[in-house]
C-alpha positions, -999 to +999 in steps of 0.1 A: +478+246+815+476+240+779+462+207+757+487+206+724+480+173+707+489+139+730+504+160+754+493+185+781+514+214+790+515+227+829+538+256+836+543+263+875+564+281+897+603+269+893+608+241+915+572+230+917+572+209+886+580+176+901+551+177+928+526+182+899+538+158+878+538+136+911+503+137+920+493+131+881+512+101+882+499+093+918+459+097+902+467+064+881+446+076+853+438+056+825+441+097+810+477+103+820+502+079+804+534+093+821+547+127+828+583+141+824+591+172+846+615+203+846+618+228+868+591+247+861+568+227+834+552+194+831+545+175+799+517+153+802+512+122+778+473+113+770+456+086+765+446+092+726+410+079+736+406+108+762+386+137+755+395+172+762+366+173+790+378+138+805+413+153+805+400+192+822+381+171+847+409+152+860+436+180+861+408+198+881+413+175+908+448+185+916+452+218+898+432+247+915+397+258+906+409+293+892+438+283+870+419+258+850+391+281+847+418+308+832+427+275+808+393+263+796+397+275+761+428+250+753+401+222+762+376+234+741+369+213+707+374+245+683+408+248+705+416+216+689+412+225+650 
């Protein structure tokens, strides 16, 4: 899980892509604008008024405890320089 810019970048197990990009959709978030999914990766649009935390918080909801933990540092402000 990885935030580059507008867009947030999940990599999963091939054929797995679609669920997550599912249940993001599913949250209807005012932080997820619309996903587009592979086989094996998500691309997330954000809301440009989201912060990284806002955006960490609500991928923790459907993306397990450990792999966002292993991901914090892409959600970090200096991440973002």
């Amino acid at each position: 899980v990885t935030l580059a810019g507008g867009l947030v970048i999940i990599k999963t197990r091939n054929g797995y892509a679609g669920g997550v990009a599912y249940d993001i959709d599913d949250m209807a978030s005012d932080i997820f604008l619309g996903t587009i999914a592979g086989a094996d990766t998500v691309f997330a649009a954000v809301n440009p008024n989201a912060t990284p935390s806002d955006i960490y918080n609500t991928l923790s909801e459907i993306i397990p405890v450990q792999v966002m933990e292993e991901n914090k540092k892409y959600f970090e402000p200096q991440a973002l320089n």
